[in-house]
C-alpha positions, 0 to 999 in steps of 0.5 A: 121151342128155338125159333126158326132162323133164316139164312143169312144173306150170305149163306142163300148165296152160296146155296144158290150158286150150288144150285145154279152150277147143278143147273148149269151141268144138268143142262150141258149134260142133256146138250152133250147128249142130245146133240150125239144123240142127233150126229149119231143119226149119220155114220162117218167113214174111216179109212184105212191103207194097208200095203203087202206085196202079195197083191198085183192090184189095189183091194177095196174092203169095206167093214160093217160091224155092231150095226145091232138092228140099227138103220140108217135112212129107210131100209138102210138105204143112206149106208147102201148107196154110200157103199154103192160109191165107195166101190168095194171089192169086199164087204167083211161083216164082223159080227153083231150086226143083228141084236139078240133081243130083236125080234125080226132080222128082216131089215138085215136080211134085205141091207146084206142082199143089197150089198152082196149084189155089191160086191162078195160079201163074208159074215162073221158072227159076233156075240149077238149071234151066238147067243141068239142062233145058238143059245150057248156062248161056245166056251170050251167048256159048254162045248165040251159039256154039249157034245161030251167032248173031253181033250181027247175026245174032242171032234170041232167038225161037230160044231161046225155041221151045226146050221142055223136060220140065219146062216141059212138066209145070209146065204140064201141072198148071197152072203158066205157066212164063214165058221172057223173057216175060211174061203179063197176068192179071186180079186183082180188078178190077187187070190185072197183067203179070208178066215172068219172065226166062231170061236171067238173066246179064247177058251174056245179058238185053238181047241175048235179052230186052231187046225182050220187056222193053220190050214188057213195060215199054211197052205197057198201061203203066197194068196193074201191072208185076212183074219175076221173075228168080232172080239179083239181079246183073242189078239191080246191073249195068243201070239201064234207066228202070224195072224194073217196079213191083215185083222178085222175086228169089232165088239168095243163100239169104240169104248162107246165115249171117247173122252178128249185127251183120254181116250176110250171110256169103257168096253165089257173085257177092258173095264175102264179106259180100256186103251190105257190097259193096253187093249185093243179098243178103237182104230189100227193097232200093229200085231206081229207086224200086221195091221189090225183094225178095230172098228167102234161100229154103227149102232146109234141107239146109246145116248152114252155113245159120246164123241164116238159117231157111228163108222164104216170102215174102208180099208185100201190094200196096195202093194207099196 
């Protein structure tokens, strides 16, 4: 029977260098993690200026997107007195503020009743709320297939009658919750028109909202046009005359790691190094000679949510 031989000198080196760097990356990985983990706890604010010659008078927006259940002091409280400063003369909603799997919205409830006390507030639903409120994913096909629609069958005001719990207490505390339609408000001395769409699969838009867009788009053309929609895939995926004066959008979390000199990591429609691909990830992109602004969101729960922190989008519209 051969006798066991001890590594030479040389070879328990070597194995104790391996060790020592798998330490080492172990350890810098946990303090990468951890110290996002931590800056995570607070958001940042983005701002954003935006200029079209239908406004008579400077338009403060505020976006809230992807905060999934998530709280930023108690109740919210950091988040509402901040947007409190900040002034806003609108606060858009793009979608996934609740997550599907929580089992209570009252948190929610109560930080859109504060800001809505703020300024006019406009909700527009994200994955998260379809599937939890509607237990469908408002493809054309499962539409088609619930109301028995075919293509010249198909009724979209059917999709519309449809109201929820949640649509019901948003308005209940003064929030426009606004499906495949749009609603005209009066800022200062500029008519706004902000359209906020469900059908947010590109399937789905033009079959069951593509006439309340165009109504939306051509009538009182000279009012400001704001399109809200969560999933940014539908910019990419149609290129009607215009989209409106200004786009709003969420859903990516900001490619959730932003790796320097890189850019985004990974979004569900973009795959890896979404950005590259030439999707539309994180920040202000031009779309037909009209801005659109994707924000990377406020939830802080991922620990892979890497040199990525949290965000309140505030967009200053001007006439110059």
């Amino acid at each position: 029977m051969e006798k066991y031989k001890r590594p030479k000198k040389k070879a328990w080196a070597v194995i104790l260098l391996i060790f020592s760097l798998i330490f080492i990356i172990l350890a810098a990985s946990v303090a990468v993690v951890g110290y996002n983990y931590l800056e995570n706890q607070n958001f940042r604010e983005t701002f954003y200026c935006v200029s079209s010659l239908k406004v008579n008078n400077k338009i403060r927006i505020v976006q809230i997107s992807d905060l999934h259940n998530c709280s930023f002091g108690n109740n919210n409280d950091k988040m509402i007195n901040r947007i409190e400063k900040l002034k806003p003369d609108l606060i858009i909603y793009t979608g996934d503020i609740i997550d599907s799997k929580s089992k209570s919205d009252d948190t929610i409830i109560k930080l859109c009743a504060s800001l809505s006390k703020l300024a006019p507030s406009y909700f527009v639903y994200g994955n998260n709320e379809v599937e939890k409120y509607y237990d469908n994913p408002l493809t054309q096909d499962s539409l088609d297939k619930k109301f028995g629609f075919n293509n010249d069958t198909r009724d979209p005001n059917k999709l519309l009658e449809i109201t929820d719990s949640l649509e019901e207490e948003l308005e209940g505390v003064g929030v426009k919750v606004l499906k495949n339609g749009s609603d005209t408000i009066t800022v200062g001395s500029t008519n706004v028109d902000i359209f906020g769409v469900l059908t947010s699969n590109p399937s789905s838009f033009w079959s069951y909202a593509g006439d309340s867009f165009d109504e939306f788009i051509y009538n009182d053309e000279n009012n400001l046009k704001i399109t809200a929609i969560h999933e940014p895939l539908i910019f990419e995926e149609y290129t009607p005359n215009t989209w409106g004066d200004l786009m709003l959008a969420g859903h990516t979390h900001g490619g959730t790691a932003k790796i320097p000199l890189v850019g985004p990591a990974y979004t569900h429609d973009g795959g890896i190094f979404p950005e590259r691909a030439g999707h539309f990830v994180y920040g202000r992109y031009d779309v037909q000679g009209r801005p659109l602004i994707v924000s990377s969101g406020l939830e802080n729960t991922n620990f892979l949510r890497i040199n990525n922190q949290p965000e309140i989008v505030i967009v200053d519209i001007n006439k110059f």
